[in-house]
C-alpha positions as a LaTeX table, in Angstrom:
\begin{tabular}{lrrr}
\hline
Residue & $x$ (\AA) & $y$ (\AA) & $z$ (\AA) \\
\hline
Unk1 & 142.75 & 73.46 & 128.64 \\
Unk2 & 142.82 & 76.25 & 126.40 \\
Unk3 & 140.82 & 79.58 & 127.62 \\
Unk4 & 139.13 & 80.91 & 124.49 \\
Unk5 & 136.02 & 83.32 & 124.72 \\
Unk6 & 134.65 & 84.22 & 120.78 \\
Unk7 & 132.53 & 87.79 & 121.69 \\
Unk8 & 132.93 & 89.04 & 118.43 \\
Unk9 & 129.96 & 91.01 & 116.69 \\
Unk10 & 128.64 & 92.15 & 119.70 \\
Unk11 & 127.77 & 95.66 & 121.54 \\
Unk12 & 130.75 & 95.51 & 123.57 \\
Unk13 & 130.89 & 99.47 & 123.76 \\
Unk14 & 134.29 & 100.05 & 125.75 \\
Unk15 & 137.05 & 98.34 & 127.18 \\
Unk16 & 135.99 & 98.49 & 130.58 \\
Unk17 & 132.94 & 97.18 & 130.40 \\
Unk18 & 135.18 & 93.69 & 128.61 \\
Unk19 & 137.10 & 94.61 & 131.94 \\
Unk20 & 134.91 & 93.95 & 134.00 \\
Unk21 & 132.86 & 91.01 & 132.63 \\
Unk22 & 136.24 & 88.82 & 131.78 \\
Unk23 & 138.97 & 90.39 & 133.70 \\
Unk24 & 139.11 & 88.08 & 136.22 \\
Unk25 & 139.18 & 84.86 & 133.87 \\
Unk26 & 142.50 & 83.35 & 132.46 \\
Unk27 & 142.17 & 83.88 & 129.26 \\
Unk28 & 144.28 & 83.06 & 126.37 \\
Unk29 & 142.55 & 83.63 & 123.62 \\
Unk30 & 139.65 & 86.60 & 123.01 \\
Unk31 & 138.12 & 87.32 & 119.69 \\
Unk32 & 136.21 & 91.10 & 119.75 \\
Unk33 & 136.02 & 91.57 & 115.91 \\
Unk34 & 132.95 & 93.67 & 114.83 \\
Unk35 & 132.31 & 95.22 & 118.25 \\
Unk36 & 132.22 & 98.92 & 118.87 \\
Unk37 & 135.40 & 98.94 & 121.43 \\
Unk38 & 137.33 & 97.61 & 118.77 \\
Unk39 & 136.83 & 100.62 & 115.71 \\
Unk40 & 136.52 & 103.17 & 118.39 \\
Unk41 & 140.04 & 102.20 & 119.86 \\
Unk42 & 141.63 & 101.86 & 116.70 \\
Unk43 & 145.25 & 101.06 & 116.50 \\
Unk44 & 145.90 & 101.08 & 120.36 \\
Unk45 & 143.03 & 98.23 & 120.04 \\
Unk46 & 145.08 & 95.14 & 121.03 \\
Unk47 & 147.59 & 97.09 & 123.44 \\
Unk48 & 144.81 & 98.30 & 125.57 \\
Unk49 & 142.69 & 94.89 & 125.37 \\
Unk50 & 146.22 & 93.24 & 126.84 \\
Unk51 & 146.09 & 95.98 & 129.70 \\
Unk52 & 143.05 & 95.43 & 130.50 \\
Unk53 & 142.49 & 91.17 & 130.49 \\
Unk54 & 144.95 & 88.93 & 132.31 \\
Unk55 & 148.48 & 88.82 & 131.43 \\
Unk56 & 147.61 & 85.08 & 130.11 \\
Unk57 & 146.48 & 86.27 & 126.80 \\
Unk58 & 148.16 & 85.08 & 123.91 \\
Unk59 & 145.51 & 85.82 & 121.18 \\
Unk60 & 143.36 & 88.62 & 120.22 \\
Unk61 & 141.31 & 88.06 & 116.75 \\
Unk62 & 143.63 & 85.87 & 115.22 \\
Unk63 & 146.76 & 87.64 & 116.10 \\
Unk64 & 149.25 & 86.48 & 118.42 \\
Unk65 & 150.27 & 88.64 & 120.78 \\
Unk66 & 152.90 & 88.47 & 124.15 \\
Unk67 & 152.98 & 90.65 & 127.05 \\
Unk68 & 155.59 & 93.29 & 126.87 \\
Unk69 & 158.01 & 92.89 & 129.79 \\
Unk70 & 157.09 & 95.49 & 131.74 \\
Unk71 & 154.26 & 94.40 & 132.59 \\
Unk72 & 153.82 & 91.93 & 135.40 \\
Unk73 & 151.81 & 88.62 & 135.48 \\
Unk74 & 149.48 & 89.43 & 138.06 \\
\hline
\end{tabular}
């Protein structure tokens, strides 16, 4: 079962506070369009939301996106 949580147009002001409300969940797919963390971020947007949500993501908005290796799953 797909893992899909739509958040988008929300007050979601920073990463960490996404952190700490979904990091624990295995995610694969997040959409965050129209919230504050995502224009105040700005081109780092999607790296930093795939440091900071399980390495299971594989969407963010409706791009696909894959874990650089470097970074471990777990």
């Amino acid at each position: 079962m797909t893992a899909c949580r739509q958040v988008n147009h929300n007050k979601i002001e920073t990463l960490r506070a996404l952190e700490r409300e979904l990091g624990s969940l295995p995610l694969q797919t997040i959409y965050l369009e129209g919230n504050p963390c995502q224009q105040a971020e700005g081109v780092n947007y999607r790296r930093k939301v795939m440091l900071a949500l399980p390495s299971t993501l594989t969407q963010i908005d409706a791009t696909w996106v894959s874990m650089p290796p470097f970074i471990s799953a777990g």
